[in-house]
N, C-alpha and C positions, 0 to 999 in steps of 0.2 A: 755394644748394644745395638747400635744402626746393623753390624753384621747380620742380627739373629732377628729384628724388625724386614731385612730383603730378604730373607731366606726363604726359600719355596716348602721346604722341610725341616723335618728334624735330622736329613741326614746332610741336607748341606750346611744345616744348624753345628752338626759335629766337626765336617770339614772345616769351616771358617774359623770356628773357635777353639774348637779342643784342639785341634792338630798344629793351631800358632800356638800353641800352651806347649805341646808336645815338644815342638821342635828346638824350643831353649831350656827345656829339659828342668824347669820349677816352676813350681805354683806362686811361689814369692815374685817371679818375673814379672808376672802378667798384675801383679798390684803395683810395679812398679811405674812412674812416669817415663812417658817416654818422652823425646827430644832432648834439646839443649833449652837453653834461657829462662826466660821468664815465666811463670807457670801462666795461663789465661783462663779466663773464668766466662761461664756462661750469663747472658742476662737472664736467659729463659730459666722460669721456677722448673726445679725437676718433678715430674711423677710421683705419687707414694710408691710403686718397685720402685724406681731409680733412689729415691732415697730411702727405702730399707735395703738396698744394694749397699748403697754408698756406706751407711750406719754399720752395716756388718760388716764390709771389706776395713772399715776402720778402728773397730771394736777389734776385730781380729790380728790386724797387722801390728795395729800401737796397744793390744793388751790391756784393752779397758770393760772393765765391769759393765754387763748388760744395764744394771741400774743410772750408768752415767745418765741416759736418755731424759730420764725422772728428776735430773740435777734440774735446778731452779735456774743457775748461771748457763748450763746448757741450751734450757728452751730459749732463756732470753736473747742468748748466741744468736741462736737460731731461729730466731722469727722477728729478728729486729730486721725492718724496713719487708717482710712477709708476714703476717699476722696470720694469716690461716697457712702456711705452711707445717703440715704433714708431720709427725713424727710419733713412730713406733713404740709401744708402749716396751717396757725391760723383757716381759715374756715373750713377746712378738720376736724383737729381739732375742734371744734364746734361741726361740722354736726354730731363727729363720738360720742363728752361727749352727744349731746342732745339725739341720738341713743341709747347709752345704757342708759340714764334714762326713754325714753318710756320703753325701753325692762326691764327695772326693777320698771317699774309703773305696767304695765300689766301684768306681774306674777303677782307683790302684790294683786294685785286688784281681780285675776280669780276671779269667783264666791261670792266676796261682795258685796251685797245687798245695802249697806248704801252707804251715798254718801262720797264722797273722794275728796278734790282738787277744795271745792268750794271757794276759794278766791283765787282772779281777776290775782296774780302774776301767780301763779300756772297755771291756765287755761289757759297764755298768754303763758309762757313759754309751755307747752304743746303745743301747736298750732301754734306757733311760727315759720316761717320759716327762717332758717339760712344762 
């Protein structure tokens, strides 16, 4: 996030980020933590992006239902000792996981020639409005 905040463009926007994505060769990587030990945590509340980032990259990776957001034990999670902290409602949510799978269908895709995503789910989802 600091990367794409110094960046002069959108094209050293690409260098910094898409091409460390590129170079270990998955999209899983770059959700992954990096270092050893102890995880550490920020004091600073995040953003509303930083945390419809965060909601999605974890919606996605642990395979939970856009509605989790909406859970009662969820908000409470998540605004105990932040009271007004930020959270996306389940279609924001939606709008924001379907969002980044176009944005990561359309890299895949640049300049392939063959065809991709000929069956009926795929193409629906694609097209799909949320």
């Amino acid at each position: 996030m600091m990367a794409a905040d110094s960046a002069a463009n959108a094209n050293d926007i690409h260098t910094f980020i898409v091409d460390g994505i590129l170079k270990n060769g998955s999209i899983m990587d770059s959700f992954e933590r990096k270092g050893k030990g102890k995880r550490s945590y920020s004091t600073c509340p995040l953003t509303h992006t930083e945390t419809k980032a965060e909601i999605v990259r974890w919606v996605c990776v642990n395979l939970r239902p856009f509605d989790i957001v909406a859970d009662e034990g969820f908000e409470f999670l998540m605004k105990t000792g932040q009271p007004e902290l930020y959270i996306p409602s389940p279609i924001t949510v939606a709008c924001d996981v379907q969002l980044v799978l176009r944005s990561f269908v359309n890299f895949v895709t640049q300049g392939y020639k063959g065809t991709i995503g000929s069956s009926r789910e795929f193409q629906h989802l694609m097209t799909k409005e949320v």
